[in-house]
N, C-alpha and C positions, 0 to 999 in steps of 0.2 A: 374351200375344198382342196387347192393345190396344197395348203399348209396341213391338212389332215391327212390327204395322200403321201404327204414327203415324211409326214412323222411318225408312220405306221409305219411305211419302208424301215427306217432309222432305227426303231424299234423292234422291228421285228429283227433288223441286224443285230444289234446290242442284245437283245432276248437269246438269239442263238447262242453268240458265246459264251452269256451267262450257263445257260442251258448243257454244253458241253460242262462247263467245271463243275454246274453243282451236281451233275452226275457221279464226278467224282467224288464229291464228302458226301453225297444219300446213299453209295455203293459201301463203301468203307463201313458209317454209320450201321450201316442195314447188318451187317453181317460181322463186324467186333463193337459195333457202340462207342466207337471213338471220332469224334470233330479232328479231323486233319488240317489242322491251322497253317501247316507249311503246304498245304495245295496250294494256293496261289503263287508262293514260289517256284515250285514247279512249274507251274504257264511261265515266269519269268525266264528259266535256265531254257525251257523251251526256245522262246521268243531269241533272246541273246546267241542263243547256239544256232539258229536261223542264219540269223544277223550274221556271226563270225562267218559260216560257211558260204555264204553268199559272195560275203568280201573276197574271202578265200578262190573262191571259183569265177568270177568277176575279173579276179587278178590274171590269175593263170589259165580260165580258157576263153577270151574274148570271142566274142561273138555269140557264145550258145544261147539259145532262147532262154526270154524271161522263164516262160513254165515252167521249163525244165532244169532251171537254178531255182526255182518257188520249190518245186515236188522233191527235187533231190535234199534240199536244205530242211524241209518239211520229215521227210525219213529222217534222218538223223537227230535233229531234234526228237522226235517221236520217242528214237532208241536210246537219245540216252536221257533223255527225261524219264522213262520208265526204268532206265538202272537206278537212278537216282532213287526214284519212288521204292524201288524195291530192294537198296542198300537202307533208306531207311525206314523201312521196316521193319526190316530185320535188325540194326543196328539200335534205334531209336524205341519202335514201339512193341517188339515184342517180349523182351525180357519185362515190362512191366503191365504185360496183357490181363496177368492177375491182380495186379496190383487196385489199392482204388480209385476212382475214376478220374481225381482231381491230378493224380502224379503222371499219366500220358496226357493229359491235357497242359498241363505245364510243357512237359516237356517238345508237345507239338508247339509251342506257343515258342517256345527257343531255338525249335530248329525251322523254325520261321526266319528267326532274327540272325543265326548261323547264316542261312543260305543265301539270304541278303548280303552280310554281310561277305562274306565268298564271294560274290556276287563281286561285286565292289570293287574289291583288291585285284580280283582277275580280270571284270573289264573296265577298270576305272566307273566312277560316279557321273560324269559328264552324261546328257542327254545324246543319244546317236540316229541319226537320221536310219530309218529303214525304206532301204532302195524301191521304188515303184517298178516291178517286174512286168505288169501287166499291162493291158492298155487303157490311155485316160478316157476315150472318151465314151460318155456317160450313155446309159440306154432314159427313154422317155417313156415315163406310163402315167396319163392320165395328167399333163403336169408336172409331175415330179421325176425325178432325173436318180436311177441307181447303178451304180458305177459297176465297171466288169468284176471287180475286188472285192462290194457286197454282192454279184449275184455269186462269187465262189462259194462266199461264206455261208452263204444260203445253202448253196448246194452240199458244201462239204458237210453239215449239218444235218440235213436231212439222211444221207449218207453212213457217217458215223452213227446216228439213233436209229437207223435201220440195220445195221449190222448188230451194236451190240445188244437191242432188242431180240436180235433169233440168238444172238449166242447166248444171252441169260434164257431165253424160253425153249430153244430149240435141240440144247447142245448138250454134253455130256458133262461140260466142264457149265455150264448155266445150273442143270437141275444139284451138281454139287453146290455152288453157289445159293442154291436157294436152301438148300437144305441145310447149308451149313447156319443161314442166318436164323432157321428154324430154331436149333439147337445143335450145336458144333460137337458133342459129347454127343449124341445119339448118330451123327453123322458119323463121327469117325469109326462106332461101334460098327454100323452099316459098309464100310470100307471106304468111306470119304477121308480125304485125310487134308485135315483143316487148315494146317500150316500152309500148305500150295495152293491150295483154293485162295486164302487170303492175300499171300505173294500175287496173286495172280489178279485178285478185284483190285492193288494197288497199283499193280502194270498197267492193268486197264484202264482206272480211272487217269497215269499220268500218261498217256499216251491222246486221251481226250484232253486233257489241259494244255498239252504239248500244240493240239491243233490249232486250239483257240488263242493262244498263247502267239503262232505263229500270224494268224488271221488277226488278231490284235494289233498287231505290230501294221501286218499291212496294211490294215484300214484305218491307223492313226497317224501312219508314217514316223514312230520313234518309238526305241527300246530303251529301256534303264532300270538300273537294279532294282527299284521300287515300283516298276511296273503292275507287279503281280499281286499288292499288296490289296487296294479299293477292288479290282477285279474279283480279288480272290472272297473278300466281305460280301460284295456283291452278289457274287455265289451260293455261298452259305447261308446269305439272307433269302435267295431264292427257293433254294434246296427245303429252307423251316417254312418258306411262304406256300410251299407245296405239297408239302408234308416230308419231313426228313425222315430215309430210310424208302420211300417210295419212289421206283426211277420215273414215274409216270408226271407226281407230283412236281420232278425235277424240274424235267422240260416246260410243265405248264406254270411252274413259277418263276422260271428264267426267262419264258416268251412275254408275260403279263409282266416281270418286273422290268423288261425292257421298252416297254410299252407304256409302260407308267410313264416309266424315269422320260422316255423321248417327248410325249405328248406334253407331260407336264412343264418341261424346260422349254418346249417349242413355242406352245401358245402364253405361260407366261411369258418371255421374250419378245414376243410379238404386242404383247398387252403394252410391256415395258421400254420398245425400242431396242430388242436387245441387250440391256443393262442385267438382268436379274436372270435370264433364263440359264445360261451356262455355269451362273453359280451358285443356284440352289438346285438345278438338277439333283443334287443327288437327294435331297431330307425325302423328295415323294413317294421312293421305295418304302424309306424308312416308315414312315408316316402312315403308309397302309398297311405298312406289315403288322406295327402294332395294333391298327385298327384291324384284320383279320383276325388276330393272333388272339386278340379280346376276347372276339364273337366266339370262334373257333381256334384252341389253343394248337389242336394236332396238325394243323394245317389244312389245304384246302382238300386234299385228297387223302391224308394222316390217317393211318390206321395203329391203333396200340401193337408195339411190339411185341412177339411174343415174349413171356418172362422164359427165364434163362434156367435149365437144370441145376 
C-alpha cells in the first residue's frame, strides 16, 4: 500500500505538469488547428531562463529567501517564454495560417530544432544543476513522503487551471476565444478580431509551459537544452489522450498519463528489483494511448470540431 500511496503522489506530480503543457497545444489546436511542436521548447527557454536568473540573483543579493528567488525567477521566465511564443507566431506560423496543413507543421517541427539549438550555443550543451530553493524535508502521508517542491507543484496547478478556466469561461477575452475556435470568419464579422485573440491563446499557453518548465526543473534538479523535448511528446500525447482541442480533456489526460507512466514504472521496478522500471517508464503512456485511441479515436472527452467557413 506504501508503494501505491508513493506512486499516486509521483503521478499525480508528473500528471500536473503534463497537464499544464498540453494545455497549451489543446488551446492552440482548438482554435487555428495547428500541433505546436516547438511547445516543449518553450518549457525548455522557461526552465533555463529560471536557471540563469537564479544564478544571477544568488550572486548579487545573498541572503534573500529561496521563494522569493523561486517566484521572481518564475516571472520572468513566464515573460519572456510568452515573447517567445508570441514572436513566433507571428514570425513562424502565421503568414502560413492559410497555407496547407502539412507546411506549419513542418515548420513547427524546425522551430523546435531552432530553439534547441539557440538553446545550446547560449547556454552551452552541458547538463546544469538547478539550485534547491525550498526546503528538503519531506511531509508524511499515509507512508509515503512528498516533498515541499511537489506540494508547490500541486498547488501551482491547481491554481493556474483555475484561473485560466474563468478566463476562457468567464471573460471577454475567453468568450472571444471560444468564438473564434467556432469560426474566426464569423467572429471577426461579430467584432472579434482573430489575430489578438490568437497572439493571445499563444501567450497564454507559453506562460503555462513556462510554469511547468520551471517546476520541472525543480523537481528533477537539472536543466538542458533538450529538456523540453520527452516533456513536450508527453504532452501532446496527453492533450490526443484527452481529446485534442478540449481544455478539459487536457488536464484529465495529463493527470491519467502521469499516473500511468508512475504506477507502471513503480511496481514493474518493484517486480524487477528496480532494473526495468525507470527504463521503460515511458512505452506505458504510449501503449494506452494506442489502446484508447483504437477504442475511441477522438479521445477520452473528443468532440469533432467544428468544420471551418
Amino acid at each position: 500500500m506504501d508503494t501505491f500511496i508513493q506512486q499516486v503522489i509521483n503521478g499525480l506530480v508528473l500528471g500536473s505538469m503534463y497537464a499544464l503543457v498540453a494545455l497549451g497545444y489543446t488551446m492552440v489546436y482548438g482554435i487555428i488547428g495547428l500541433i505546436n511542436f516547438a511547445h516543449g521548447e518553450v518549457l525548455m527557454v522557461g526552465a533555463l531562463t529560471s536557471w540563469t536568473i537564479i544564478g544571477w540573483m544568488q550572486e548579487a543579493m545573498p541572503g534573500t529567501p529561496g521563494w522569493l528567488i523561486l517566484l521572481i525567477s518564475l516571472i520572468i521566465a513566464c515573460v519572456v517564454a510568452a515573447t517567445l511564443n508570441f514572436v513566433i507566431e507571428k514570425v513562424a506560423y502565421r503568414p502560413l495560417r492559410d497555407s496547407p496543413r502539412l507546411a506549419p507543421l513542418i515548420t513547427a517541427i524546425g522551430m523546435s530544432l531552432l530553439l534547441q539549438t539557440l538553446a545550446m550555443i547560449i547556454w552551452k550543451p552541458n547538463y546544469k544543476p538547478y539550485p534547491t530553493l525550498l526546503p528538503r524535508t519531506p511531509f508524511e502521508i499515509g507512508g509515503a513522503v512528498i516533498t515541499p517542491t511537489q506540494v508547490l507543484i500541486l498547488g501551482m496547478t491547481v491554481v493556474s487551471l483555475a484561473v485560466l478556466m474563468w478566463l476562457v469561461n468567464y471573460t471577454k477575452l475567453g468568450r472571444a476565444m471560444r468564438a473564434t475556435a467556432e469560426n474566426p470568419r464569423v467572429a471577426a464579422l461579430m467584432g472579434v478580431k482573430p489575430d489578438v485573440v490568437i497572439s493571445a491563446t499563444f501567450v497564454i499557453g507559453a506562460v503555462l509551459a513556462a510554469i511547468a518548465g520551471v517546476m520541472w526543473a525543480a523537481n528533477y534538479g537539472t536543466v538542458q537544452h533538450t529538456m523540453g523535448f520527452l516533456p513536450g511528446l508527453k504532452a501532446f500525447t496527453a492533450a490526443v489522450f484527452g481529446g485534442i482541442g478540449n481544455l478539459g480533456g487536457a488536464v484529465l489526460g495529463g493527470i491519467l498519463l502521469g499516473l500511468i507512466e508512475s504506477l507502471g514504472a513503480g511496481y514493474i521496478g518493484t517486480l524487477t528489483g528496480g532494473v526495468l522500471g525507470s527504463h521503460y517508464s515511458d512505452i506505458f503512456a504510449f501503449i494506452v494511448l494506442i489502446f484508447v485511441l483504437t477504442l475511441r479515436p477522438s479521445g477520452l472527452l473528443g468532440e469533432r470540431v467544428a468544420d471551418r467557413a
